[in-house]
N, C-alpha and C positions, 0 to 999 in steps of 0.2 A: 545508399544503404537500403535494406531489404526490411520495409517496415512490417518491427513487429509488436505484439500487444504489451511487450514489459516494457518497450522503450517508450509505448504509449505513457503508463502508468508512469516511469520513470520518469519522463519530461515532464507530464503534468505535474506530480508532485515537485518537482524542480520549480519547474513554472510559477508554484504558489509561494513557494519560500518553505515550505514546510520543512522545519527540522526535522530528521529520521534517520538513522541511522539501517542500512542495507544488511539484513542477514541471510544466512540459509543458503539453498543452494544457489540462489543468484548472485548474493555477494559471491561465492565460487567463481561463478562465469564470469563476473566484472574481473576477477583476481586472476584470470586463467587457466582454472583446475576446468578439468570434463567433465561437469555435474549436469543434470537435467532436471529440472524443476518444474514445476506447473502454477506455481504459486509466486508471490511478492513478497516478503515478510520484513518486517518493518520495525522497529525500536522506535518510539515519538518522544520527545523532549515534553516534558508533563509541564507545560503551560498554558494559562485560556486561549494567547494569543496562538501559539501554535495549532493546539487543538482547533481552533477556527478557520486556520487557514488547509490545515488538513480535512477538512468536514468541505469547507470549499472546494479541494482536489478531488474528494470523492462524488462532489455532485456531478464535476464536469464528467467526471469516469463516468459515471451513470448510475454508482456501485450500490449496489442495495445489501443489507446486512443480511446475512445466511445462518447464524449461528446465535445463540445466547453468550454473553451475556449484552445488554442493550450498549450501546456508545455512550459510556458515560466517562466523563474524564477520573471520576476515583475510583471507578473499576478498571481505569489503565493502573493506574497508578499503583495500584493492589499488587499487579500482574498478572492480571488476567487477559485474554487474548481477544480482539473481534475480526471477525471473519466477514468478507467483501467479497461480493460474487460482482466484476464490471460489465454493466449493459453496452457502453460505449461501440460504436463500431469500430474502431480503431482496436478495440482489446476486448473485444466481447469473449464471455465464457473466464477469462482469466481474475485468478482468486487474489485478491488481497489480505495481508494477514499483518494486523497491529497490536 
């Protein structure tokens, strides 16, 4: 297969155990629909242990935060969204959205 930057991010987070649930236009692409995305987006199971293993997946990414509000687990919880720009070279440039 022809590696690319969300199978990066998709493995890693596999990798970690991190519960999340796949949305947007990727969940599409996993599901067969023609959609194009540029982004990851992501629904996280609101627990510390999860939140830690997902904070984990994004160090390996590289992902540095791009947007407000800060990674705080009750500001997921709220619904509010953070945005993940990945360094990694495997998926560099490619956004992460939780």
């Amino acid at each position: 297969m022809i590696p690319t930057p969300i199978r990066q991010v998709l493995s890693t987070i596999r990798t970690h155990r991190v519960q999340a649930l796949l949305m947007g236009g990727q969940a599409c692409v996993f599901y067969g629909a023609a959609q194009f995305s540029k982004d990851v987006d992501f629904v996280l199971r609101a627990d510390a242990e999860n939140f830690a293993r997902l904070h984990a997946a994004l160090a390996e990414l590289q992902a540095a935060r791009i947007a407000v509000p800060r990674f705080d687990p009750a500001l997921l919880a709220r619904g509010h969204a953070v945005h993940f720009r990945c360094q990694h070279p495997a998926a560099a440039g490619l956004r992460v959205d939780v």
